[in-house]
Rosetta silent file (secondary structure, phi, psi, omega in degrees, C-alpha in Angstrom):
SEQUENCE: XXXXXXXXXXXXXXXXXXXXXXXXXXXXXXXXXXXXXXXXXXXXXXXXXXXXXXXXXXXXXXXXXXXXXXXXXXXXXXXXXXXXXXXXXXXXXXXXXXXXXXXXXXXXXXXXXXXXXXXXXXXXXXXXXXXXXXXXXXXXXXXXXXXXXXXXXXXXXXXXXXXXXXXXXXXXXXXXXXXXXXXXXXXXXXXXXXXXXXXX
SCORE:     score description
SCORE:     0.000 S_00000001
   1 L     0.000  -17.810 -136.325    7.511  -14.600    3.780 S_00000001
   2 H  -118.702  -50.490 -156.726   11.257  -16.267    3.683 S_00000001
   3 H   -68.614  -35.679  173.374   10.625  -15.461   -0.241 S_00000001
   4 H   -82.428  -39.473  167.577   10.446  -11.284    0.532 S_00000001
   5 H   -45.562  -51.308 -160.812   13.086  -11.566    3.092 S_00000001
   6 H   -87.496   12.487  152.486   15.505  -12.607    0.422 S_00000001
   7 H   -80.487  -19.613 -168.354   14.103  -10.176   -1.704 S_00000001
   8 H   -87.447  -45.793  174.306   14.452   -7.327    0.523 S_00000001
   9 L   -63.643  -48.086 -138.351   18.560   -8.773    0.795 S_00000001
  10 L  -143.260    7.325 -174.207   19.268   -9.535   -2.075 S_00000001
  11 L    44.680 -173.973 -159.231   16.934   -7.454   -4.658 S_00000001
  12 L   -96.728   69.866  161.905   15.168   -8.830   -7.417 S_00000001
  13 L    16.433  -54.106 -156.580   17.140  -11.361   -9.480 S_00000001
  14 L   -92.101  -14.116 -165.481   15.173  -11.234  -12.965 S_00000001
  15 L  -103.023  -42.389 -175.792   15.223   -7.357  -13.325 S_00000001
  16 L    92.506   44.433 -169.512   18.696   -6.977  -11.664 S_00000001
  17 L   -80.491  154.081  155.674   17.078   -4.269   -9.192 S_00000001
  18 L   -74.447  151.505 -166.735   19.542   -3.941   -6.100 S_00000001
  19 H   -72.274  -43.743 -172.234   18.391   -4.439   -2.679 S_00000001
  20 H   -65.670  -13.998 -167.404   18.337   -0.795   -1.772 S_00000001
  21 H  -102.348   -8.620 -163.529   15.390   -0.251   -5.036 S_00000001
  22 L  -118.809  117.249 -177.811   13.595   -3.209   -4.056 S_00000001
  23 L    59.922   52.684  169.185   10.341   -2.535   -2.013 S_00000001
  24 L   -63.381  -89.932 -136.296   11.539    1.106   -1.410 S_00000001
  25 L   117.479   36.160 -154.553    8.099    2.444   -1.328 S_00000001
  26 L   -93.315   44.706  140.858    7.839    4.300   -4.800 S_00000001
  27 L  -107.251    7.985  178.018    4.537    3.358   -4.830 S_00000001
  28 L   -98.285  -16.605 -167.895    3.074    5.690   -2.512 S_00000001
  29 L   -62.192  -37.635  177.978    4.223    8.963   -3.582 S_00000001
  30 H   -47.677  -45.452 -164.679    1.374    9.090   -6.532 S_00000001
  31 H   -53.453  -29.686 -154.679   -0.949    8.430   -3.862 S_00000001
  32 H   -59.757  -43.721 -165.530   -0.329   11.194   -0.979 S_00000001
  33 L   -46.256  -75.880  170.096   -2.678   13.685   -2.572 S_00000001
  34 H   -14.914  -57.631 -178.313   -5.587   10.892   -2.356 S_00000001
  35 H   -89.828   38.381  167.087   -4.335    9.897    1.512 S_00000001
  36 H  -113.059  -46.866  173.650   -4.081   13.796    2.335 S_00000001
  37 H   -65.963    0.199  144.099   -7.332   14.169    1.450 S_00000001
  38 L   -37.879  -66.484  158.187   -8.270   11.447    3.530 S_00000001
  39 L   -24.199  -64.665 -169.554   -6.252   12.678    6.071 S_00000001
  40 L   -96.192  -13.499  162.517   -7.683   16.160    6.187 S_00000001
  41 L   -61.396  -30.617 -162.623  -11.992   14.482    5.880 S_00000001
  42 L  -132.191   30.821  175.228  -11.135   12.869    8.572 S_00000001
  43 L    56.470   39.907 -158.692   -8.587   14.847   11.331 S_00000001
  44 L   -90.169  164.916  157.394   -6.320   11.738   11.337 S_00000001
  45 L  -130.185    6.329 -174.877   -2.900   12.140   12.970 S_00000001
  46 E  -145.350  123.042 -171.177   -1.123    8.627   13.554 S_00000001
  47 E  -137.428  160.043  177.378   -1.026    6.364   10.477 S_00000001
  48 E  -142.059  129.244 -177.023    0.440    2.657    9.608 S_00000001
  49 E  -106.718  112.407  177.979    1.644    2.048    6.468 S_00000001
  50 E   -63.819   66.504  164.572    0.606   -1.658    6.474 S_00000001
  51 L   133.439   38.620 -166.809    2.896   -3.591    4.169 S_00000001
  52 L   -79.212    2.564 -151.385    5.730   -0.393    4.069 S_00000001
  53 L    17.308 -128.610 -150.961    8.383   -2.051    2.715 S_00000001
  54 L   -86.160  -15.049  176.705   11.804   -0.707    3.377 S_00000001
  55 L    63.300   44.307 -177.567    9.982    2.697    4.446 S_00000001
  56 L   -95.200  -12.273 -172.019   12.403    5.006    2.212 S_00000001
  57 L   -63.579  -51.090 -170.431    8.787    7.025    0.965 S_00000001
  58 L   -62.712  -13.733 -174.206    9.020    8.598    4.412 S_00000001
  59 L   -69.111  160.668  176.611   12.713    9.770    4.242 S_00000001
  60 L   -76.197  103.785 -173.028   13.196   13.182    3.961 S_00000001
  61 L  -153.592  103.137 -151.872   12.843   14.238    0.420 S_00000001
  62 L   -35.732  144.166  179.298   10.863   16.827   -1.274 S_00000001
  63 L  -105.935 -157.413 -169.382    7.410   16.603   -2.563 S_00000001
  64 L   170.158   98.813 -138.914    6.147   18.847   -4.759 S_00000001
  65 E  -128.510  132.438  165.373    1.659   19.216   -5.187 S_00000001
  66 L   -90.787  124.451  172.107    1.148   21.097   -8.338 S_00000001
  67 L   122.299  -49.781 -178.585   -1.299   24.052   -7.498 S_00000001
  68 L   -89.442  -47.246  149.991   -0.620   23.635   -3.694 S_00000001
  69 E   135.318 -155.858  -81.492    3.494   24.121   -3.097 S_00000001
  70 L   163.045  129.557  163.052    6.685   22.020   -1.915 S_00000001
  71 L  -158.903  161.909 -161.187    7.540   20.366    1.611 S_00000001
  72 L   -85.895   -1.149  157.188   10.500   18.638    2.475 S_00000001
  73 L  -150.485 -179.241  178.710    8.347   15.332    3.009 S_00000001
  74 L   -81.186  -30.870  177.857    5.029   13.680    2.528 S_00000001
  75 H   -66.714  -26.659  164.976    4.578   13.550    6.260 S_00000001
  76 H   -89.735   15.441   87.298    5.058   17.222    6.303 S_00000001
  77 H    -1.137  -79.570  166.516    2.919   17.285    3.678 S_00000001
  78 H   -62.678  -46.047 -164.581    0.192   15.257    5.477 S_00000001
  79 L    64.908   40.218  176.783    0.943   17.535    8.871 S_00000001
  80 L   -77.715  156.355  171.292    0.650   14.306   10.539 S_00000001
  81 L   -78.670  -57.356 -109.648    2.074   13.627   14.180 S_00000001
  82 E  -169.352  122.626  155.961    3.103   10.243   13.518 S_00000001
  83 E  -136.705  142.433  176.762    3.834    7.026   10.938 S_00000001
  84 E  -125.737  132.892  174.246    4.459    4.106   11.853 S_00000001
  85 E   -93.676  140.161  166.892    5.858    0.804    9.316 S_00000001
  86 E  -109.078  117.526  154.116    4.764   -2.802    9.174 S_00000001
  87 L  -147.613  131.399 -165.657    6.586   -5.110    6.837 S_00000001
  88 L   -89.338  -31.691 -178.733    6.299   -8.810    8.328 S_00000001
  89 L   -91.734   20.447 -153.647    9.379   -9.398    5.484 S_00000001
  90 L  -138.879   73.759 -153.012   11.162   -6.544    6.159 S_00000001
  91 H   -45.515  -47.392 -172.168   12.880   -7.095   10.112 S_00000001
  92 H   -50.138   -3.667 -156.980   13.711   -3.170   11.188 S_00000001
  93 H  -151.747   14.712  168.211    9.301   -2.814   10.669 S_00000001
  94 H   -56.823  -45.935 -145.030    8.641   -7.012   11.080 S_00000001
  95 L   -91.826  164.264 -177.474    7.321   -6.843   14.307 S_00000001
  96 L   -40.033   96.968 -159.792    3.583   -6.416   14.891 S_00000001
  97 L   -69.317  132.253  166.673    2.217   -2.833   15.856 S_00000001
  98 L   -27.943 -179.205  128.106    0.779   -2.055   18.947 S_00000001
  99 L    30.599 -137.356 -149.696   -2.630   -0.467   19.319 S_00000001
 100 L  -132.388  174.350 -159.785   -4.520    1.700   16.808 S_00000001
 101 L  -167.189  131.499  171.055   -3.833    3.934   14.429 S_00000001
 102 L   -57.367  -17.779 -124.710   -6.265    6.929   12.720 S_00000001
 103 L  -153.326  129.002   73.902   -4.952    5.820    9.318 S_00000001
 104 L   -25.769   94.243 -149.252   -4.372    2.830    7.387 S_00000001
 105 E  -119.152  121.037  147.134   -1.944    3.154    4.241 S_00000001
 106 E  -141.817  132.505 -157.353   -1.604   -0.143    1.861 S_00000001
 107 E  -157.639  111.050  167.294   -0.518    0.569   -0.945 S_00000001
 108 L    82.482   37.042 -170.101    0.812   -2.184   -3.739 S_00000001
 109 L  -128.773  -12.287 -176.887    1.276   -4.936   -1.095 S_00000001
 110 L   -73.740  -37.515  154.889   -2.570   -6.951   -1.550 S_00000001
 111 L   -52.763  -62.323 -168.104   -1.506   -8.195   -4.921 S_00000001
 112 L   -82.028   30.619  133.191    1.680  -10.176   -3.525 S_00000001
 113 L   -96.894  170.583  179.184   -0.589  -11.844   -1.094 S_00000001
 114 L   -75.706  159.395 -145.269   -1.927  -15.497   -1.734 S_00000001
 115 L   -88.255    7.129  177.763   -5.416  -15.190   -2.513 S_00000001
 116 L   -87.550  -29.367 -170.321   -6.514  -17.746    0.454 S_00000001
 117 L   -95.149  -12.941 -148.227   -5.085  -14.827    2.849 S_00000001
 118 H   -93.844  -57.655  154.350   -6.043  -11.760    1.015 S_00000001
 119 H   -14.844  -69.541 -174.804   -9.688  -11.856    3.426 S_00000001
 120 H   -66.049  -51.669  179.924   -8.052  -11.996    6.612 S_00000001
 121 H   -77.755   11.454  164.959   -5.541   -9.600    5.836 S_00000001
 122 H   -81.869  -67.581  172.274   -7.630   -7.106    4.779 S_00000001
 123 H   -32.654  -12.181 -164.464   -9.789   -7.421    8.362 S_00000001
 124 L   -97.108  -35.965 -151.485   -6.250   -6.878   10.102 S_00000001
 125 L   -73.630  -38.015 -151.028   -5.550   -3.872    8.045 S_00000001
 126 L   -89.880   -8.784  176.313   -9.211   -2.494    8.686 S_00000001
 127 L   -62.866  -48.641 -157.201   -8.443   -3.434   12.612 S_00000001
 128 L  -101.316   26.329 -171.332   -5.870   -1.304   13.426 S_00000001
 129 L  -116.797  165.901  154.875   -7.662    1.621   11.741 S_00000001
 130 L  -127.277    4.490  150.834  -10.318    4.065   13.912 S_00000001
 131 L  -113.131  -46.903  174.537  -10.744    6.451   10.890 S_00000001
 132 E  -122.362  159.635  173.196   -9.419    5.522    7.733 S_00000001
 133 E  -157.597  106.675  172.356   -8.261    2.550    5.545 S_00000001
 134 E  -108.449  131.053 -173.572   -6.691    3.701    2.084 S_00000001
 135 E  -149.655  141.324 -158.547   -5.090    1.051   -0.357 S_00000001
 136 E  -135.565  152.917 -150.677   -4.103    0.627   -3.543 S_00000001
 137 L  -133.590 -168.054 -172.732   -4.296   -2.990   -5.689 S_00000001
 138 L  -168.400  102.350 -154.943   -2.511   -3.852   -9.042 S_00000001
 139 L  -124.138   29.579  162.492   -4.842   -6.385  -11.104 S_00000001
 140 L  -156.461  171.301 -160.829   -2.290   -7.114  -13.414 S_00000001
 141 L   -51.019  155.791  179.810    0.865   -9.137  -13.987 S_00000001
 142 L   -92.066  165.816 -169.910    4.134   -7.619  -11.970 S_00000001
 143 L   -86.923  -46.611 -167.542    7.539   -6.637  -13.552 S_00000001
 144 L   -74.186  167.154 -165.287    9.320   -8.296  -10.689 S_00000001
 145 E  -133.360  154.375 -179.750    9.811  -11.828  -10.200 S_00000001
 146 L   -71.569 -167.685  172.248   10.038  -14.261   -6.915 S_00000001
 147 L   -93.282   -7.554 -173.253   13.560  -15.989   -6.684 S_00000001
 148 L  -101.071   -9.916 -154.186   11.463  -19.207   -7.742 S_00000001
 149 L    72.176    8.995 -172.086   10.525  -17.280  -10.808 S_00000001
 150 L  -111.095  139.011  177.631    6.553  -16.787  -10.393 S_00000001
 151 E   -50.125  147.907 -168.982    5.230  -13.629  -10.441 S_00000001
 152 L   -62.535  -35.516 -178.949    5.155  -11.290   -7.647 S_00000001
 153 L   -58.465  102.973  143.117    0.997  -10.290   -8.486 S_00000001
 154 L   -80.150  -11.069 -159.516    0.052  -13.770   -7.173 S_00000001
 155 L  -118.164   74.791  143.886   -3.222  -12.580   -6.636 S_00000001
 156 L   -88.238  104.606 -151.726   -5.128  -11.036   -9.799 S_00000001
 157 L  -113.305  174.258  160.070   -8.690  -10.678   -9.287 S_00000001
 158 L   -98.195 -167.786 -160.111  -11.274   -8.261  -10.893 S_00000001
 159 H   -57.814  -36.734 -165.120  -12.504   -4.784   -9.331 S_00000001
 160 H   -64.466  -64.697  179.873  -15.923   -6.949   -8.386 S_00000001
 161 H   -30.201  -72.625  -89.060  -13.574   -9.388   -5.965 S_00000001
 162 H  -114.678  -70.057 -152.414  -11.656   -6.504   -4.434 S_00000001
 163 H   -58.106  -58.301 -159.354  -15.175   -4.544   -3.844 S_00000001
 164 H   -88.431  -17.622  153.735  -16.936   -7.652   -1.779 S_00000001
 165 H   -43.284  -45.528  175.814  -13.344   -8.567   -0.109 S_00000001
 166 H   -52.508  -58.250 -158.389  -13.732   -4.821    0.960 S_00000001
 167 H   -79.092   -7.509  175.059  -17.074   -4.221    1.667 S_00000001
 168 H   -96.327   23.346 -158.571  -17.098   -7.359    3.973 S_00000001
 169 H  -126.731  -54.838 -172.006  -14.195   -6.289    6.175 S_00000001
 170 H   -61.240  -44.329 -166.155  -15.729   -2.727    6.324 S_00000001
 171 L   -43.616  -43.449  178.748  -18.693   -4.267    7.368 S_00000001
 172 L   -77.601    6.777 -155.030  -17.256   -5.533   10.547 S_00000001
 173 L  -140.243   53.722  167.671  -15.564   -2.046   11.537 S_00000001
 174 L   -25.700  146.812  168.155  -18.716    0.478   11.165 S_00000001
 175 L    85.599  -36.724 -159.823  -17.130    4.368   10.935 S_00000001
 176 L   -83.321  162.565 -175.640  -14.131    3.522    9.219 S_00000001
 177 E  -109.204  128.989 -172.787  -14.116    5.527    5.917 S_00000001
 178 E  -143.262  162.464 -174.591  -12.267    3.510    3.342 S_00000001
 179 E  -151.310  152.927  167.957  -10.804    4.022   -0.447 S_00000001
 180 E  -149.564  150.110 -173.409   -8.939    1.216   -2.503 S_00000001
 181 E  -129.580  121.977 -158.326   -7.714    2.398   -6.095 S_00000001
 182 L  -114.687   83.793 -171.937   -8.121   -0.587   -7.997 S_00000001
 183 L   -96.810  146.997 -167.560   -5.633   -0.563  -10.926 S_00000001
 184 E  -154.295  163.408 -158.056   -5.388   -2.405  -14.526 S_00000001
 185 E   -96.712  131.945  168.304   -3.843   -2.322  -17.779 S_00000001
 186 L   -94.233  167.481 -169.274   -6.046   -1.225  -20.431 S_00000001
 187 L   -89.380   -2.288  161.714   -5.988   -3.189  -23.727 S_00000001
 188 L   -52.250  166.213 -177.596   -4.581   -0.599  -25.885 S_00000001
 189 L  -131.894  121.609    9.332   -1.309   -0.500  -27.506 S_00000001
 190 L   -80.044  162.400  142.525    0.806    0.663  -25.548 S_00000001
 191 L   -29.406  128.811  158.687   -1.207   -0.155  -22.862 S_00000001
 192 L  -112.275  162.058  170.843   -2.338    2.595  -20.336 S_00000001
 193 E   -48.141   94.574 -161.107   -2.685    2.624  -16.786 S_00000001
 194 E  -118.949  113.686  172.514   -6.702    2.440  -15.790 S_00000001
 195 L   -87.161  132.315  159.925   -7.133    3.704  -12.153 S_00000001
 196 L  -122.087  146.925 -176.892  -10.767    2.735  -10.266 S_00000001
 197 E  -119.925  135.024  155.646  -12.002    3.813   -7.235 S_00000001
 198 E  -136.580  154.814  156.251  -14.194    1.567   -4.707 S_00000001
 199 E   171.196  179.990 -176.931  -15.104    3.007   -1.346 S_00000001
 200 L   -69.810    0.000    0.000  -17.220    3.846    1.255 S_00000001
């Protein structure tokens, strides 16, 4: 944790990223179509972005849906009441959230945990949810680097891990509806992107 604080201060050392770029939340924006439809299957209106870093995806700043039109944020976008951020490394959104939430959002934060923890902290995630639990993984090395030098993915498992990490968590929380996007580098050159779906 002390290792994300001083990442969140002091940005990411091996890349030269600046503090304000580092664990921004650019990793959610692909996603909103994916949690709006989520969103709108299941009537949710109060969401926790589990793991939200600095919570700048939520600032006001235009989206764009091709096919669908323009809103001046993803929560007005979603037509949500309510988001609320959790980042235990990130002190304005450290402390622990209160009660329940229709929604669950994690998205690029399951990969930086150690893989002894990555169990429990799925059950917490699937805890706070009473509709949904949407998340997205990275299964392959990270750009960024700790301050110690080891990569930030500490945890790169295959799709099969992910699915039975999942499916036992869901297990205890009947009703919740859940999606994880399970992503990996294909072996081509260059490389592409390979997106997988598990869920419920």
């Amino acid at each position: 944790m002390t290792t994300y604080r001083d990442m969140h201060l002091n940005g990411e050392r091996h890349l030269g990223v600046p503090a304000a770029q580092t664990f921004d939340g650019r990793s959610l924006r692909p996603q909103a179509q994916r949690i709006k439809t989520l969103i709108d299957a299941t009537g949710a209106q109060t969401l926790l972005d589990y793991g939200s870093g600095k919570g700048q995806q939520y600032d006001p700043k235009p989206i764009e849906i091709p096919g669908q039109g323009r809103w001046d944020s993803v929560i007005d976008y979603w037509g949500v009441d309510e988001v609320v951020c959790f980042d235990p490394a990130y002190p304005p959104y450290s402390e622990m959230p209160a009660g329940k939430f229709d929604g669950v959002i994690s998205t690029d934060v399951l990969e930086h945990c150690p893989e002894d923890d990555v169990a429990w902290i799925v059950g917490e995630i699937f805890s706070f949810a009473t509709k949904f639990v949407f998340a997205t993984i990275a299964c392959y090395p990270a750009r960024k680097r700790l301050p110690n030098g080891e990569n930030a993915h500490c945890t790169i498992r295959p799709i099969q891990w992910w699915d039975e990490i999942f499916r036992a968590a869901a297990a205890s929380h009947p009703g919740i509806v859940w999606e994880a996007r399970i992503l990996t580098r294909s072996v081509d050159e260059p490389p592409r992107l390979v997106d997988e779906r598990i869920g419920s």
